[in-house]
Structures are given as structure tokens and as C-alpha cells.
N, C-alpha and C positions, 0 to 999 in steps of 0.2 A: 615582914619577910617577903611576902607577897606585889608590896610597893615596892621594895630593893629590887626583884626580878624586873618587875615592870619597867624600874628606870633604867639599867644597866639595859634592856633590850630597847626601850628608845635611844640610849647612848649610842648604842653600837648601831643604830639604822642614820645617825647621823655623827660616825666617824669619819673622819679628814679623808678627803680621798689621796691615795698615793701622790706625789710631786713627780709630776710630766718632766720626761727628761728633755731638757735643752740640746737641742742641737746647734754647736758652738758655731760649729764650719759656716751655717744658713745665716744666724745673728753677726758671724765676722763678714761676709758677704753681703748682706745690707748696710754694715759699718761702713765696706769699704765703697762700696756705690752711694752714701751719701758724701763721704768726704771728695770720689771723683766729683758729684757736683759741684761741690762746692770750690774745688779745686779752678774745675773751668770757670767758675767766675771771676776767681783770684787771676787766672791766666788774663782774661778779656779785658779784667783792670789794669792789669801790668801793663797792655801791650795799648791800652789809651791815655796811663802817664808817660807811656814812652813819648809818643804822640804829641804830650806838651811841653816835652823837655826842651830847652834852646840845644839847638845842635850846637851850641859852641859851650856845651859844660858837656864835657867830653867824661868827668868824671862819674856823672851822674845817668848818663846814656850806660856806661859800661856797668855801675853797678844794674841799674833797672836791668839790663842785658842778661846778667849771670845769675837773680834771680826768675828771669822769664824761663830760662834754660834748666835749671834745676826744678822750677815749676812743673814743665812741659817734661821733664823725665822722671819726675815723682807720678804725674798722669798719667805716664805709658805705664808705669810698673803696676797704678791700679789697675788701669784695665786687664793689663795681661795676669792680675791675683784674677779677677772676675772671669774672666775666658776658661783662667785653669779649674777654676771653681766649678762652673758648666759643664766644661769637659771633663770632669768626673764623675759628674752628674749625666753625663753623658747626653748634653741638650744645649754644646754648642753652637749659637747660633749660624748657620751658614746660610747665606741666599747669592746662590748662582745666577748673575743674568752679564748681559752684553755690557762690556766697559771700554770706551777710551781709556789706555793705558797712560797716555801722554796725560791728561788729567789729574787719573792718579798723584802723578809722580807731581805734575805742578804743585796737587795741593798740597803734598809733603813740603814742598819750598816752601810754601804761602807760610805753612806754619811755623816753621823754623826761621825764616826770614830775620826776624829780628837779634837772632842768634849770629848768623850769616854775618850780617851787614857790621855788627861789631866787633867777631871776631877777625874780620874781617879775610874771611873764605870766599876763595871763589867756587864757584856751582854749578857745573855744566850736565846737561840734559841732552840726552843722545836719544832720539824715540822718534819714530815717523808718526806723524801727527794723527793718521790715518789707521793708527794700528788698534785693533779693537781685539777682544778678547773674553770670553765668558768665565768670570770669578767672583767672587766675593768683594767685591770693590772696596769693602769697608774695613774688614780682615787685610787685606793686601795693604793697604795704604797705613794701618796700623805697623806690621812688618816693614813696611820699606822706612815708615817715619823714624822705626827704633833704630834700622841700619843706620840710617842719616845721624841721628841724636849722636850714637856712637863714635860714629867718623867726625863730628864734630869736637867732642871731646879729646878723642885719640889721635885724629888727625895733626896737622901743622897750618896748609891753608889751601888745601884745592880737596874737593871733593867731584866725583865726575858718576852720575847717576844714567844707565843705559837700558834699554828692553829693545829685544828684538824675536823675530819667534825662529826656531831652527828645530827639523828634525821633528813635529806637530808640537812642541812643547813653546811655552812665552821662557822666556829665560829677562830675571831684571838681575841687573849691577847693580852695588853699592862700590867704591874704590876711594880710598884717602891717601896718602901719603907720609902716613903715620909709620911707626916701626913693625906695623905688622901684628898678625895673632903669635900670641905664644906657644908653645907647641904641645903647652897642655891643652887647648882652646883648639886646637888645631884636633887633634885625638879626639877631644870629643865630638865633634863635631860627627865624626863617623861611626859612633855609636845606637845602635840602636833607640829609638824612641824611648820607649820603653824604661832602658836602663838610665837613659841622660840624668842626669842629675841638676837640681835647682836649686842649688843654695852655692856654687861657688864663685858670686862676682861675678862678672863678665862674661864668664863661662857660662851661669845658670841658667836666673831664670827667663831671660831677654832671647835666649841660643834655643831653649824647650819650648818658650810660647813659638818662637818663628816656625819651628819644626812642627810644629802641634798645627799651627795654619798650612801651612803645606802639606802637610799629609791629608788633612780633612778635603784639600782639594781633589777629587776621583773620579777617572775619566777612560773608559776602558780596560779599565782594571789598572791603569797608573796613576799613582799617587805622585805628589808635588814633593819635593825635596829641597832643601838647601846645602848649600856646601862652601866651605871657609876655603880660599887660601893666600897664599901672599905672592906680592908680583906686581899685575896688573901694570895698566897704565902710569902709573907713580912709583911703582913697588913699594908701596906697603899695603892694607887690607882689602882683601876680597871677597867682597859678601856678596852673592847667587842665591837667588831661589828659582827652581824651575817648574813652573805651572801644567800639568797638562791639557 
């Protein structure tokens, strides 16, 4: 009897300890930043078979093309799950310092380029060369890239990309010639942060990360905003964000 007590008290000083709860959100979060790696390498291969294709297999340019493009829009989506991820965690990354704006916006061409040239869009760049500005250079160019991605898809074949500053804020265009937002797209758009919603398409989650980077930009107590509308130089979509 005395050996039974004995062993059930060393049993019990070497019971299982409780199972650690998993936090899914951090494990989908590291999912999703290794599949972005790995993504960009997939991108970097695409874009050096493009590279060896004979320009005159015209077939094969366009397929390499619609995978690079669908590549390069499954990337923005990751990052912008990882951004949102952050900013709920409330430790999105922002680093404020001095930027050519004209840069910027080149190296959104750079990357789309091969998109560009097959669909064959044309791409006009409205920026004084000279124009500099204090933002997040890396956030920004993410937001302008997705606008671009967009007007490429939805567009027809001119897209015309502009920043200029008016009134102490940068103000940059996006503009295609596409049918325009829809006017639920359009409503949302002027809804609160907060309430935006991220699961409806076109509308979600692409409309709440741009807004989410804009707003994190604060500058005298003004925050950065975007705004939809239709018109513009082509009359069809009009993507704006205004930087303070």
C-alpha cells in the first residue's frame, strides 16, 4: 500500500504537461512569408525564361506573360495578408525618410514591364523628376504597384500613372480606360477604415491594405487617404492616394 502511494506520487510529479495552445494566425503568417519567398523566385525565373524566348514565338511570350502577371498578383496578395497580419498586431512596419517619387513609380513599371509590353499597354508617367517627398517608399510602391496590377487587368490598353503635390499633401494617380469601378466599389471606398470589408473581390482586400498604408502615413495630425472615382483622363478608373 505504501509502495502504491509512493508510485502514484511520482506519477503525478511526472504528468504530461498541458498542450500549448497554437496560435494559428502567427503559424499562417510564417506560411505565408515563406511561400512569398519562394514566390519571388518563381517571379525572377519567369521573367529570365521570358528573356530566352525567340520574340517571334509569339505564343509562348504570351503564355510566359499571363503567368508572370498572375505570379506578380498572387505576391501582392501575400504581402498585403502579412501587412494585415502586422497591423493587427499593431507593428506595421513604417520607416519614414526622403523619396524620389518619380523612382517610386519607375519601379512599379520595372516590375510590371513584362506585363506592359505583352499586353500591349501603353504607360505614361506624369512626375517632375525632381519631386521628393517623405514616406514610406516601400509601402507606397507596394500601393501604387497593386493600383497598376489592377488597371492592367481591368483596363483595355493605356494606363497613365501621375504625382504631384497640391495644398502640402503628394497626391499620385492611377487611370485606365477600363469601364470604371462599380458603384459598390465606389461606396466602399468611403467608408470608414475600420468598417471596410476584405473578402469582397476587387472591393476587399487590395481597397483595405491601400487604405490601411495611407492612413499609417501622419503628419500634423493628417492622415493619408485614398479615393476611387471614374472619369479621369480616359474615363474609366481613378485610383488617388493623398500623402500628407
Amino acid at each position: 500500500m505504501r509502495q502504491q502511494k509512493y508510485n502514484d506520487a511520482v506519477m503525478h510529479d511526472f504528468e504530461a504537461a498541458p498542450p500549448q495552445k497554437i496560435e494559428f494566425s502567427s503559424v499562417l503568417a510564417a506560411a505565408v512569408h515563406d511561400m512569398k519567398n519562394s514566390l519571388c523566385l518563381l517571379i525572377q525565373s519567369i521573367e529570365q525564361l521570358s528573356d530566352s524566348i525567340d520574340a517571334a514565338n509569339i505564343a509562348a511570350s504570351k503564355h510566359v506573360a499571363d503567368v508572370h502577371y498572375e505570379a506578380s498578383r498572387l505576391n501582392t496578395s501575400l504581402v498585403q495578408i502579412l501587412s494585415l497580419y502586422r497591423a493587427q498586431l499593431e507593428t506595421l512596419p513604417i520607416t519614414i525618410d526622403e523619396h524620389f517619387v518619380a523612382d517610386v513609380l519607375e519601379d512599379v513599371l520595372n516590375t510590371v514591364k513584362l506585363s506592359v509590353n505583352q499586353r500591349n499597354f501603353s504607360v505614361t508617367i506624369d512626375c517632375d523628376p525632381d519631386l521628393a517627398w517623405y514616406m514610406d517608399g516601400e509601402l507606397i510602391y507596394l500601393l501604387v504597384n497593386d493600383a497598376v496590377i489592377n488597371a492592367l487587368r481591368y483596363g483595355n490598353n493605356a494606363i497613365h500613372v501621375s504625382a504631384k503635390v497640391a495644398d502640402n499633401k503628394l497626391f499620385v494617380k492611377v487611370e485606365d480606360d477600363g469601364q470604371g469601378y462599380p458603384d459598390t466599389m465606389l461606396a466602399q471606398s468611403n467608408k470608414a477604415l475600420s468598417s471596410a470589408a476584405v473578402s469582397q473581390g476587387r472591393t476587399g482586400l487590395g481597397l483595405y491594405f491601400a487604405r490601411l498604408i495611407a492612413n499609417a502615413h501622419n503628419r500634423h495630425g493628417q492622415r493619408g487617404e485614398i479615393t476611387l472615382q471614374n472619369g479621369g483622363k480616359f474615363g474609366g478608373s481613378v485610383f488617388m492616394v493623398k500623402i500628407p
